[in-house]
C-alpha positions in Angstrom: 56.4 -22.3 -58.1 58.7 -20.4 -55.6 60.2 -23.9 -55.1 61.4 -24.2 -58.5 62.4 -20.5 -58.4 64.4 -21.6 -55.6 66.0 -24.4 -56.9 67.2 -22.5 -60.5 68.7 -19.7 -58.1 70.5 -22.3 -55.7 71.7 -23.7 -59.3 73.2 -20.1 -60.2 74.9 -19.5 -57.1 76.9 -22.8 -57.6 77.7 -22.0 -60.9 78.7 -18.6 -60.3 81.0 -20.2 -56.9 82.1 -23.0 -59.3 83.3 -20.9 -61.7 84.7 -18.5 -59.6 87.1 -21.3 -58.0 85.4 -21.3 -54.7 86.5 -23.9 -52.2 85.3 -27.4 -51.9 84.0 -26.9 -48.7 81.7 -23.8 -50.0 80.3 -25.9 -52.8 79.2 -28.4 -50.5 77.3 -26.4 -48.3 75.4 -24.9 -51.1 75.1 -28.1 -53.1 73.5 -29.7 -49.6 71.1 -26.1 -49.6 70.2 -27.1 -52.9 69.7 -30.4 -52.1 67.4 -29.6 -49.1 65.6 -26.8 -51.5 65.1 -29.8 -54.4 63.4 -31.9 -51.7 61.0 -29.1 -51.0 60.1 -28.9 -54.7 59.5 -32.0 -55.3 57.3 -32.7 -52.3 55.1 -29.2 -54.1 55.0 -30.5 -57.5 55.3 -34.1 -57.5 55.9 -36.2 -60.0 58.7 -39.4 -60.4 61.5 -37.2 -62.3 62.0 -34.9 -59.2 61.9 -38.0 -56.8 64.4 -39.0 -59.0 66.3 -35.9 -59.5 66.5 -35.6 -55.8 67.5 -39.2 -55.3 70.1 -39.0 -57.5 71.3 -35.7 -55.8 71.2 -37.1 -52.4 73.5 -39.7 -53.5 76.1 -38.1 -54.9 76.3 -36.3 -51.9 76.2 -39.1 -49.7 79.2 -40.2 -51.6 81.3 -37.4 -50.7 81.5 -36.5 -54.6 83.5 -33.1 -53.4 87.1 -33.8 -52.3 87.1 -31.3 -48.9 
């Protein structure tokens, strides 16, 4: 559970720096953060939708969806 807490308060803070017109560079750090925190759930709770989730996540990324 602290996981998931984790996850939905790594999803605020890039909302909140999002919508505040933070850099690029700052939303990629804490997208990555939430990336690394999103693996962590979904190794505690299992399931195919977080694999999934996380997969999807961790391509994005890879494909440098964040002009910096």
């Amino acid at each position: 559970m602290d996981e998931a807490r984790s996850v939905l308060e790594r999803l605020e803070r890039v909302r909140a720096l999002d919508g505040a017109g933070a850099e690029p560079g700052e939303l990629l750090v804490e997208l990555r953060a939430l990336l690394a925190e999103a693996e962590n759930w979904a190794a505690a709770e299992g399931g195919d939708a977080g694999e999934r989730a996380v997969a999807r996540l961790r391509d994005s990324l890879a494909h440098d969806m964040i002009a910096v």
